[in-house]
C-alpha positions in Angstrom: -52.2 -6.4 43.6 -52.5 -2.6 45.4 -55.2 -2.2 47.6 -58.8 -1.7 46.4 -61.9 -0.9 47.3 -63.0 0.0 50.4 -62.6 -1.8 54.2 -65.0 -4.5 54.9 -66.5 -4.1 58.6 -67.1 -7.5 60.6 -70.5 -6.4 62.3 -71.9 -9.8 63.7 -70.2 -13.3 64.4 -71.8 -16.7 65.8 -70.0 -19.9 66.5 -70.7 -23.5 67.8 -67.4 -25.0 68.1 -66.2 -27.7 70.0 -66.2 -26.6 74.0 -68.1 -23.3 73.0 -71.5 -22.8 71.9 -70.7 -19.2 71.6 -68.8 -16.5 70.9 -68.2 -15.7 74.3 -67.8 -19.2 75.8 -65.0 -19.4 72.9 -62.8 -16.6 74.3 -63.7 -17.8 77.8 -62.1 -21.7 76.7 -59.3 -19.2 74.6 -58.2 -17.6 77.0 -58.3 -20.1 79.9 -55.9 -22.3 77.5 -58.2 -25.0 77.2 -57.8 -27.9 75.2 -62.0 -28.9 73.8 -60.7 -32.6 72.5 -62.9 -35.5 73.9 -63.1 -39.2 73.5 -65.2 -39.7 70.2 -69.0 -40.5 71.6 -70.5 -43.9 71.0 -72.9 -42.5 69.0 -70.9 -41.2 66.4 -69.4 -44.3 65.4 -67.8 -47.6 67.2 -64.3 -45.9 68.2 -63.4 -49.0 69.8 -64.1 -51.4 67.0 -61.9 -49.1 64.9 -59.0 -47.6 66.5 -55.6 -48.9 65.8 -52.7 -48.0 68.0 -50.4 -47.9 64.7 -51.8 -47.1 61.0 -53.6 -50.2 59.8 -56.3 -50.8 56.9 -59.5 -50.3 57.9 -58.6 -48.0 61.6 -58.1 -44.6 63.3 -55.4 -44.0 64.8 -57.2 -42.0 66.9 -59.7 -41.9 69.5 -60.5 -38.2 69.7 -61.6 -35.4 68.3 -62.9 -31.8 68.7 -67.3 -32.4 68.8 -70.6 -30.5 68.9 -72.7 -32.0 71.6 -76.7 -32.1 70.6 -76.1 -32.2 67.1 -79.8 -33.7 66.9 -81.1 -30.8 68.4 -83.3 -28.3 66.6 -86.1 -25.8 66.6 -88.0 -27.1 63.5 -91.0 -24.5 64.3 -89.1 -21.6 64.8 -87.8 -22.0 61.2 -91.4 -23.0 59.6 -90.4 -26.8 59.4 -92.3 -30.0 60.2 -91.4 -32.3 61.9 -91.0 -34.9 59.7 -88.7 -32.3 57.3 -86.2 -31.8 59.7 -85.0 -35.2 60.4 -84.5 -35.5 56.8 -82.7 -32.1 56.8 -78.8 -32.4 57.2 -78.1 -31.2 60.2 -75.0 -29.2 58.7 -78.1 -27.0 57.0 -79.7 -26.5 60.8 -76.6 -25.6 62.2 -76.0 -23.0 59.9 -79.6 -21.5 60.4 -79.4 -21.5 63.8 -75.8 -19.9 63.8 -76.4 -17.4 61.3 -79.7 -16.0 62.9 -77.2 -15.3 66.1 -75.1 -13.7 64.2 -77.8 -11.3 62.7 -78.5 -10.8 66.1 -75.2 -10.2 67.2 -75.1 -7.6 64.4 -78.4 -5.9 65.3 -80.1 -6.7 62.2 -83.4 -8.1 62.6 -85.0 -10.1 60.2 -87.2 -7.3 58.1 -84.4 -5.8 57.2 -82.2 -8.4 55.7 -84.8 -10.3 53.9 -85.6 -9.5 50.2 -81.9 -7.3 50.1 -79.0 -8.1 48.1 -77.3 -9.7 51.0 -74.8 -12.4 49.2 -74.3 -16.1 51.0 -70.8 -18.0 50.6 -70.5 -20.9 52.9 -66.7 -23.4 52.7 -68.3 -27.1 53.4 -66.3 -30.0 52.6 -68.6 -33.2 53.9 -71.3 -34.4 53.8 -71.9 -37.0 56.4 -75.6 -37.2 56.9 -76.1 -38.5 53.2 -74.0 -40.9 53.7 -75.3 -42.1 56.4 -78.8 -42.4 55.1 -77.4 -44.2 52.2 -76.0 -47.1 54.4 -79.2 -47.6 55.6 -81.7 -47.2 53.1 -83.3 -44.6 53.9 -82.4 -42.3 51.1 -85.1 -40.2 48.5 -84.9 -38.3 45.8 -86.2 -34.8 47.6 -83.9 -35.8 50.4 -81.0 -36.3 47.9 -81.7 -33.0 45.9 -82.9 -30.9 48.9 -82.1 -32.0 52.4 -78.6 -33.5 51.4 -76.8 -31.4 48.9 -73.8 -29.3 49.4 -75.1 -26.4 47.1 -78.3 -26.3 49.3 -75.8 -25.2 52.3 -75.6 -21.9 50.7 -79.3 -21.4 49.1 -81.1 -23.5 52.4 -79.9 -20.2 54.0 -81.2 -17.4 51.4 -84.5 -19.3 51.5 -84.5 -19.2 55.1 -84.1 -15.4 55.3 -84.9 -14.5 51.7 -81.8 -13.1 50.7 -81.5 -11.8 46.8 -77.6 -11.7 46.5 -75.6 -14.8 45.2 -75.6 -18.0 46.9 -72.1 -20.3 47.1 -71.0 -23.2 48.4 -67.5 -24.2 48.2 -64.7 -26.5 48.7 -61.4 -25.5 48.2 -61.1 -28.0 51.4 -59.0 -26.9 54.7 -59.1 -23.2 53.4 -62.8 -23.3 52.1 -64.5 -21.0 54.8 -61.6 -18.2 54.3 -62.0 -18.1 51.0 -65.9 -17.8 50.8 -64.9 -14.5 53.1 -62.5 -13.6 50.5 -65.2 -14.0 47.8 -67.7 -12.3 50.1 -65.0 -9.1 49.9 -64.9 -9.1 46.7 -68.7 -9.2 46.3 -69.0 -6.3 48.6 -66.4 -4.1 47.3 -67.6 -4.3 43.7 -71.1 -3.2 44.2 -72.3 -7.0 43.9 -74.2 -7.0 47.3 -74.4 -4.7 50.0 -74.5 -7.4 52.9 -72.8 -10.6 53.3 -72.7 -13.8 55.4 -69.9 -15.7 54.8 -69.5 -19.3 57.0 -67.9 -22.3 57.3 -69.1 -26.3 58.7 -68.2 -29.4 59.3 -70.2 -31.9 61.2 -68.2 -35.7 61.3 -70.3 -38.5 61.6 -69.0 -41.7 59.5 -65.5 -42.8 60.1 -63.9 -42.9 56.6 -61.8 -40.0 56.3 -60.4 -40.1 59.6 -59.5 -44.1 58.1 -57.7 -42.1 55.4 -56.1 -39.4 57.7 -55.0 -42.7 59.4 -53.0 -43.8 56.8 -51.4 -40.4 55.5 -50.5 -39.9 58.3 -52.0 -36.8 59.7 -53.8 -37.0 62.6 -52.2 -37.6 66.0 -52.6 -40.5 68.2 -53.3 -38.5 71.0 -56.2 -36.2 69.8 -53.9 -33.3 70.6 -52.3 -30.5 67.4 -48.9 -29.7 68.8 -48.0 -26.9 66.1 -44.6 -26.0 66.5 -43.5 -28.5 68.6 -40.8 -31.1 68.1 -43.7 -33.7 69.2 -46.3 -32.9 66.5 -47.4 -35.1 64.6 -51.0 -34.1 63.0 -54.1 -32.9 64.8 -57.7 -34.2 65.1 -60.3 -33.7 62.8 -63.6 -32.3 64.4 -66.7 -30.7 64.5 -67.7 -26.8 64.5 -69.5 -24.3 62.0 -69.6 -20.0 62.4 -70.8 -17.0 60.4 -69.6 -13.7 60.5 -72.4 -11.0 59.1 -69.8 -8.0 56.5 -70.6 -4.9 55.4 -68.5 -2.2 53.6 -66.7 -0.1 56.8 -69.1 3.2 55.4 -72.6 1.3 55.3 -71.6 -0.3 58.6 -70.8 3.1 60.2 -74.4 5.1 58.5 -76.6 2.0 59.9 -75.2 2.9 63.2 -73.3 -0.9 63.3 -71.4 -2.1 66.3 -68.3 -2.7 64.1 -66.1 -6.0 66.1 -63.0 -5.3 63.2 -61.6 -4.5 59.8 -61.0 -6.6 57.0 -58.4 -4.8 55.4 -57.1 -6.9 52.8 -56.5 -10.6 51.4 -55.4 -12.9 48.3 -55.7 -15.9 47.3 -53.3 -18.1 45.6 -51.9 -22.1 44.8 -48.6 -23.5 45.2 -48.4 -24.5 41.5 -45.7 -27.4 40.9 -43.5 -25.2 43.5 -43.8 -28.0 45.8 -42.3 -30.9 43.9 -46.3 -32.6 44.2 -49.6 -31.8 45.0 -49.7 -32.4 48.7 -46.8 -30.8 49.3 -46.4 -26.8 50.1 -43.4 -24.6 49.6 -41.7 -21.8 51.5 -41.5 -20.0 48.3 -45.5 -19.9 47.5 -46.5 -19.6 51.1 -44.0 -16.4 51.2 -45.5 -14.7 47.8 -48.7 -15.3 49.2 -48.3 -13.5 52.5 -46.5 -10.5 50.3 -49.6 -10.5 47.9 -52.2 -10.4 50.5 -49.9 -6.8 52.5 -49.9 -5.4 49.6 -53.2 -5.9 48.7 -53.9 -4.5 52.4 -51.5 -2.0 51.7 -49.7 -2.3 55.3 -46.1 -3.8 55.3 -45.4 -7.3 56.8 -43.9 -5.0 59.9 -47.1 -3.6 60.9 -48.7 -7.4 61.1 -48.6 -7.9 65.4 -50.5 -11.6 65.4 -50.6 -14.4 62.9 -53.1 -16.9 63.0 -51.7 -19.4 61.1 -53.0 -22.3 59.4 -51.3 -24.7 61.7 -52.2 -28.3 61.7 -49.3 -29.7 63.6 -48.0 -31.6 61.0 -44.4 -32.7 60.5 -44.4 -31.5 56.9 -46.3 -28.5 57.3 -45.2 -26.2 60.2 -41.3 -26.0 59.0 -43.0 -24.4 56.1 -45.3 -22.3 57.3 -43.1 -21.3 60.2 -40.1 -20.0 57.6 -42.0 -18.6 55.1 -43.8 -16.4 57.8 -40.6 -15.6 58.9 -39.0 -14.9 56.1 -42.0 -12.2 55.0 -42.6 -10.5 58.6 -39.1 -10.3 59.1 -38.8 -7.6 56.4 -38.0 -3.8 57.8 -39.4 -5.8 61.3 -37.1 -4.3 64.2 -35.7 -7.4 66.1 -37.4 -6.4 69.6 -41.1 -6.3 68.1 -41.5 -10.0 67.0 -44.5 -11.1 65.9 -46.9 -13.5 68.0 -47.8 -16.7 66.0 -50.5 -19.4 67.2 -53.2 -21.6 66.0 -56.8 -22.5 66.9 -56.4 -26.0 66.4 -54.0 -26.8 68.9 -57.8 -26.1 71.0 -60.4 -27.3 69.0 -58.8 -29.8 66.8 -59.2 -29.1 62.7 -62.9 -28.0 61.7 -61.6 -28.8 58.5 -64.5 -26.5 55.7 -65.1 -24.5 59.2 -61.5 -23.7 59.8 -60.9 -20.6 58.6 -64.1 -19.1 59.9 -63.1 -20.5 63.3 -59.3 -18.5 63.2 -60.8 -15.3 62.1 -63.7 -15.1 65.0 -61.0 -16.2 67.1 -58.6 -13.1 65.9 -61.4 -11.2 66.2 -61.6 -11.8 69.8 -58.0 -11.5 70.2 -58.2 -8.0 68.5 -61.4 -7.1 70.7 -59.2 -7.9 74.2 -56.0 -6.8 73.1 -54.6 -10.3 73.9 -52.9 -12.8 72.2 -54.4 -16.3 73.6 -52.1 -19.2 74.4 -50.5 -21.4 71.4 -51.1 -24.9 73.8 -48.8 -28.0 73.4 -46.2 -26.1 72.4 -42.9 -27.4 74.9 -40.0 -27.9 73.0 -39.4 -25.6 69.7 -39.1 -28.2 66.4 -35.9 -28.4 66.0 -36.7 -28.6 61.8 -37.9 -24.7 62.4 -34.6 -22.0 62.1 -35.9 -20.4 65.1 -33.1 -18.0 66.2 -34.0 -16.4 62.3 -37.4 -16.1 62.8 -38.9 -13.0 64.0 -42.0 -14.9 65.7 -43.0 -16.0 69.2 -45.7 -18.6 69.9 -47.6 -17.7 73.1 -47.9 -20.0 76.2 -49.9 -17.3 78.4 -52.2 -15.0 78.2 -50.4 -11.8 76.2 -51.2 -8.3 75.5 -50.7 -7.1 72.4 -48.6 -4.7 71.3 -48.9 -1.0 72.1 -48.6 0.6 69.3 -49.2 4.5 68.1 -52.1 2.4 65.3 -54.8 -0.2 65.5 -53.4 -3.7 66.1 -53.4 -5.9 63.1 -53.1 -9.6 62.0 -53.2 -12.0 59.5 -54.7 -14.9 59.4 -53.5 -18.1 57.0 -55.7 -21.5 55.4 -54.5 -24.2 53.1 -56.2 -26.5 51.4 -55.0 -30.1 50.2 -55.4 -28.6 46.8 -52.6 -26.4 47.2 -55.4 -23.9 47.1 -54.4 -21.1 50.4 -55.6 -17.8 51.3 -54.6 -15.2 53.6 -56.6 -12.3 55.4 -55.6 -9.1 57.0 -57.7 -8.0 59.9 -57.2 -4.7 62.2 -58.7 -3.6 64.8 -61.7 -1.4 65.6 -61.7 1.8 66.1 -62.2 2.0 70.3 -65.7 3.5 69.9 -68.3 2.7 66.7 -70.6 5.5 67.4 -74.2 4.3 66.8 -76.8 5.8 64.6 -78.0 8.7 67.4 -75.4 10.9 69.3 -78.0 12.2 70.9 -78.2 10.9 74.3 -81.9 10.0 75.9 -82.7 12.5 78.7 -86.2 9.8 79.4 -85.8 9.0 83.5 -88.5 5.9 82.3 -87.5 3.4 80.1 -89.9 0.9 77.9 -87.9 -2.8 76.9 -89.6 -5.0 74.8 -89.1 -8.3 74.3 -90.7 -10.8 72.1 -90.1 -14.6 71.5 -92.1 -17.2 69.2 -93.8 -19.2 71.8 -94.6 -18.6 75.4 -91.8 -20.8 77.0 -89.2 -18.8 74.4 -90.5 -16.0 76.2 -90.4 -16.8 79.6 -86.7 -18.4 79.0 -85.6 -14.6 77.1 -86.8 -13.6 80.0 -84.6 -15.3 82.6 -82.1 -14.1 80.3 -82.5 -10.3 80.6 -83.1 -10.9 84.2 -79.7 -12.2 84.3 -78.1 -10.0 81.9 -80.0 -6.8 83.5 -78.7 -7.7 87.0 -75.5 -7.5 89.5 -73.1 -9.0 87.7 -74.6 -9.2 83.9 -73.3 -7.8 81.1 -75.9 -5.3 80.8 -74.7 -3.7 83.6 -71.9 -1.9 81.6 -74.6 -0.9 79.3 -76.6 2.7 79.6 -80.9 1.0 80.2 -81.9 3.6 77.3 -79.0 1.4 75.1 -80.3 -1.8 75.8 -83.7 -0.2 75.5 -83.4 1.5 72.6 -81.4 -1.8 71.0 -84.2 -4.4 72.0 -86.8 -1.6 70.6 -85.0 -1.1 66.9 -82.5 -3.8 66.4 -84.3 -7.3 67.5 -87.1 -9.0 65.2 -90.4 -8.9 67.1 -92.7 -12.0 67.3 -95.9 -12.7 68.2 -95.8 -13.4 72.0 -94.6 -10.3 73.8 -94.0 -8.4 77.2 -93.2 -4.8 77.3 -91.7 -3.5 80.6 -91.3 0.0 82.0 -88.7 0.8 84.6 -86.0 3.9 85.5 -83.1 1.3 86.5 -81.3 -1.9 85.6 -82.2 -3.3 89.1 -86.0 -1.9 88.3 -86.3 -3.6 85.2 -85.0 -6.6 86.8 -88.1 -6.8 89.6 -90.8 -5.8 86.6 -89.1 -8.9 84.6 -89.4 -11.1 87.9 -92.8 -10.2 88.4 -93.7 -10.8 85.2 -94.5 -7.0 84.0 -96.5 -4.3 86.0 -100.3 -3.5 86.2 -99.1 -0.3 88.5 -100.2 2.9 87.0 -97.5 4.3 84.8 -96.7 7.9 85.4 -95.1 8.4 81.6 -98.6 8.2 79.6 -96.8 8.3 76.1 -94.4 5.1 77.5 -97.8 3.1 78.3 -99.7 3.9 75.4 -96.3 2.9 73.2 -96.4 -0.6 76.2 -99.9 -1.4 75.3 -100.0 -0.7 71.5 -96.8 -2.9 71.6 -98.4 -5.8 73.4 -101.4 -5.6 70.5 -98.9 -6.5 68.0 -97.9 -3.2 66.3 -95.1 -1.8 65.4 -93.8 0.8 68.0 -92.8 4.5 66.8 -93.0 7.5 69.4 -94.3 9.5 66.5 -94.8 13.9 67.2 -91.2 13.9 65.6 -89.4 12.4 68.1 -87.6 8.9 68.3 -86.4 6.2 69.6 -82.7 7.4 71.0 -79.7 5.5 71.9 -77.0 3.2 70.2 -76.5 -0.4 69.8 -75.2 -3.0 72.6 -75.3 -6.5 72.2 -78.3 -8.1 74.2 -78.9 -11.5 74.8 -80.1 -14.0 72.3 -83.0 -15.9 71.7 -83.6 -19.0 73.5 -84.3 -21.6 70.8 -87.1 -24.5 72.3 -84.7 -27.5 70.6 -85.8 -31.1 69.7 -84.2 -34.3 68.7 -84.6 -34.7 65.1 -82.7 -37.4 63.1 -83.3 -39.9 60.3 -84.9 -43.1 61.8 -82.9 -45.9 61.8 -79.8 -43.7 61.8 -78.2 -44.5 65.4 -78.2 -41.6 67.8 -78.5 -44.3 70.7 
């Protein structure tokens, strides 16, 4: 169980989870300690005909959840559909295109240059609601069934999509499904299997039944609300949410010039065995020799672990378990005034159940990225069934930093599945600066940005977008202009309709972009001949042995032109 193999490098995540349609909307609702539950919407399913007050055949004891809004939504042309083909398609399959294209572009990897490589796909799904759906009303085929429907097609809908060689999994190992594809994408990496990978999770809820079942475990709360850690919990809600997260090994990462967001250092995966006494229940012991496994296969001791993400569902049975057996394993050569910080996603977003894990890592992520440890909410009066006063953890009720230490911060971050079936990660920190491709600095006092979109109204919405990322304010102003030129230039996909733009300043590309480009004469001849061949559709090279310099920053991302599409018949109103 030593370490092996090389670091894996997190170069590009994408989320839609419940209260964020981002990345950065979810630290925003993270660290703002906001709670993303809602009444379940009418056109889900009919909440009042089925909630219960107290478990009961038939009911939910529940009435809400964590949920996407605009789940209908879609850009069926961007993606080469018809019409007709995408209200067949499951919208679990559109989600993940959608999310994983932002997360290429979050990575800087435009489309050329991921399709027809040996990029692998592993996607943790555990529903499949849309089928069911269909098949109460009839409306069911056999392409829809074998294509549009299928769990497997998660996984391969996505290869097709961006014509990606490596292998292709979906799988269900249920609450810990999405950590483990990221374990298996690892593996692939580190043994030469693939060179890039896109591991994700999902979980779209749109028939009742297994929040019936939850019902009558029973695991969800009454109130919507996961209160892990508290003496009040008593379950959590199940919801809605899928993200991707784009891995390479550390070295590839660092020669293609990668922005790299943190480390995957290490991980395991394990069951409980009988340890538990049944299937449904976990055991300190297991939980414990999990944790060990997955430091050592790290090769840091449980000491050097500063944040937990834990698994933490709010559960009664569950967080005594979890709580002691991290304490048990961190505690080990721990000094008793560094404790460890321990907190969970879902007392925020509810339980994305097959998109779980995903959603804890990209949310450590962002914890490692700020140096903060985000608020653990509903968390008021310690469980009395949890040996605090032995436990070398803290759960965070404000915004924290985290720990200065003379090393890169690192945590762990826990999933279990009702299979027994669990998994645990170990994630450090970034180095402060990943150094793009070029060192060399651009000495141009004129800069060319290009943009491109797939229609004109995608273009003229990008637009608005640079125009507010590019001015007072926007995030492009902590960005060098020849970085976000040089990044819209080399690491964006170009389409068809396009506007090239020529300015010496953030606040001049902002009036071009406003004025819709410039016919004004352009002193730098070798910038407008580059403008114009751009805007003729070809590819844009200075040529004369010189290049396009600068390093990556994250730009903003393309405006998708959505539309309703769902299976007639099947009640979105």
């Amino acid at each position: 169980m030593s370490a092996v193999g090389e670091p894996i490098a997190i170069v590009g995540m994408a989320c839609r989870l419940p209260g964020a349609d981002s990345v950065d909307e979810l630290w925003d609702l993270l660290a703002e300690g906001r709670d993303a539950t809602s009444e379940t919407p009418a056109d889900r399913f009919p909440v009042d005909l089925l909630h219960s007050s107290e478990p009961a055949p038939g009911k939910i004891i529940s009435r809400r959840s964590g949920y996407l809004d605009g789940i209908d939504r879609f850009d069926a042309e961007f993606f080469g559909l018809s019409a007709t083909e995408a209200d067949d398609l499951d919208p679990q399959q559109r989600l993940l295109m959608t999310t994983t294209w932002e997360a290429l572009e979050d990575a800087g990897i435009p489309f050329e240059h991921v399709a027809g490589t040996r990029t692998g796909v592993y996607v943790g799904a555990v529903r499949l609601d849309y089928w069911e759906l269909a098949v109460r009303r009839g409306l069911t085929s056999l392409t829809g069934s074998l294509v549009y429907n299928n769990r497997s097609v998660l996984s391969g809908r996505l290869s097709y999509t961006f014509d990606l060689l490596g292998p292709s999994i979906t799988l269900d190992t249920a609450c810990s499904s999405s950590l483990v594809a990221v374990h298996l994408a690892c593996q692939s990496l580190r043994a030469g299997e693939t060179t890039m990978a896109i591991a994700a999770g999902i979980n779209l809820k749109l028939v009742p039944d297994e929040d019936i079942v939850l019902s009558q475990i029973p695991v969800l709360a009454p109130d919507g609300r996961c209160k892990f850690g508290d003496a009040r919990a008593d379950g959590f809600a199940a919801s809605d949410g899928v993200g991707v997260v784009v891995l390479k090994p550390l070295s590839r990462a660092r020669a293609d010039g990668d922005r790299i967001r943190a480390v995957l250092i290490g991980s395991t995966i394990s069951n409980d065995g009988a340890s538990g006494g049944s299937l449904l229940a976990p055991s300190v012991e297991a939980h414990a020799q999990m944790l060990r496994w997955a430091y050592e296969n790290a090769g840091v001791r449980p000491a050097d672990i500063d944040y937990i993400e834990a698994h933490g569902t709010g559960t009664p049975l569950i967080d005594p378990v979890e709580f002691t057996a991290l304490g048990e394993v961190l505690a080990e050569g721990r000094p008793a005034d560094q404790p460890c910080f321990v907190g969970s996603i879902k007392t925020n977003i509810g339980h994305t159940e097959g998109a779980a894990g995903v959603a804890s890592l990209i949310k450590t992520v962002l914890c490692l990225e700020h140096r903060q440890v985000v608020p653990s909410l509903h968390f008021t009066v310690p469980n009395p069934a949890i040996p605090w006063e032995e436990l070398p953890l803290v759960v965070p009720t404000r915004l924290e930093p985290l720990p200065d230490r003379a090393r890169p911060a690192i945590a762990g971050i826990s999933g279990q599945g009702i299979s027994a079936v669990n998994t645990h990660l170990v994630v450090r920190e970034a180095d402060p600066v990943s150094p793009g491709r070029s060192e060399v600095r651009s000495t141009r006092n004129r800069h060319l940005l290009l943009l491109s979109a797939r229609t004109p109204a995608a273009l003229n919405e990008l637009v608005a977008r640079y125009v507010g990322y590019l001015g007072p304010g926007g995030v492009g102003r902590k960005h060098e202009l020849a970085d976000i030129c040089f990044s819209a230039a080399k690491r964006r996909h170009h389409h068809l309709h396009r506007l090239a733009v020529i300015a010496e300043s953030h606040d001049g590309m902002v009036a071009k972009l406003e004025g819709g480009g410039s016919t004004a004469p352009e002193p730098d001849s070798r910038l407008m001949f580059l403008a114009e061949r751009y805007l003729m559709g070809r590819s844009v090279e200075w040529g004369n042995g010189q290049r396009w310099e600068g390093r990556y920053v994250p730009l903003p991302t393309y405006p998708w032109q959505n539309r309703s599409h769902w299976l007639t018949g099947v009640g979105r109103d």
